[in-house]
C-alpha angles and dihedrals in degrees: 000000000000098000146022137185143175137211126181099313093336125104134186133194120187135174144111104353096349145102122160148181136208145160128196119242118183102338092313125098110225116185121239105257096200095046120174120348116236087344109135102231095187094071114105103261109208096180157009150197151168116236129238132265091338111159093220127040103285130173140180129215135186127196131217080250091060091254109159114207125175108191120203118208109238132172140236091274097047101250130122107270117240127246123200113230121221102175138031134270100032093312121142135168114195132357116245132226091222100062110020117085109181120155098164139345132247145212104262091175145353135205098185101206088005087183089056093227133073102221089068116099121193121231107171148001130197123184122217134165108287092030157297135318114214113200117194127203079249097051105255122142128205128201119212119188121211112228113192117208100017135094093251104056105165108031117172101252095180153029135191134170128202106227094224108059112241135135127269098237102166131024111193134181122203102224096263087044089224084129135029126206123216134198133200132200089234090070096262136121 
């Protein structure tokens, strides 16, 4: 495992050959049986990350392939869980028991090679309002747009390339996103 988070009462854990879900249930953390639908567990996932303000557990994965998967909490009878709302304007704290009903997680969308070239290989990925930032192990930096209501829901917008090859390491967004931070694994931001 290379990397765990947690959101509300979710939990993922994702690495070499591994991507899991859990939830946690009175004081104990029970993992999800039925997992992710038609999602191959056995890639190398690099990152991932809970997306923002989504209305419904949603999280986004990227492989050591470039494969972009955004995976969409459902429960046993095929419908969108339900999340309780304690503040305005989309904002939650905490999934309740009561009112969420999610049994496995499925694939919402895919970008196969989101980076279009197989050299490419992915680092990080950090979600924010509008999107998603893709880092790749060469410092390039791709820029996904979340569409609501189409087909296409997340399309690569933008694509930049550091001129001296280095890692993404970090992704950072100050609280208004009006800047990101990026770190490199040559000690340069």
């Amino acid at each position: 495992v290379n990397k765990i988070t947690i959101e509300g009462k979710l939990i993922c854990t994702s690495g070499k050959g591994h991507l899991c879900f859990w939830y946690i249930y009175e004081n104990s953390v029970k993992e999800f049986k039925t997992g992710v639908k038609n999602v191959d567990v056995s890639k190398n996932y690099v990152d991932h990350e809970w997306v923002c303000q989504a209305k419904i557990p949603t999280i986004a994965t990227i492989t050591e392939e470039g494969d972009l998967y955004i995976l969409e909490g459902h429960n046993d009878n095929n419908t969108k869980s339900i999340i309780k709302k304690s503040q305005p304007d989309d904002e939650y704290d905490e999934y309740s028991n009561n009112t969420i009903r999610v049994d496995r997680f499925i694939i919402k969308h895919h970008i196969h090679n989101c980076f279009n070239n197989d050299s490419i290989v992915p680092s990080i990925i950090k979600s924010f309002t509008k999107g998603l930032v893709i880092g790749s192990t060469k410092g390039h930096l791709l820029f996904v747009e979340k569409r609501s209501q189409t087909e296409q829901s997340y399309v690569p917008i933008r694509y930049t390339k550091r001129e001296k090859p280095a890692k993404v390491a970090g992704l950072s967004f100050c609280k208004g996103e009006e800047y990101l931070a990026v770190s490199y694994d040559s000690n340069e931001i």
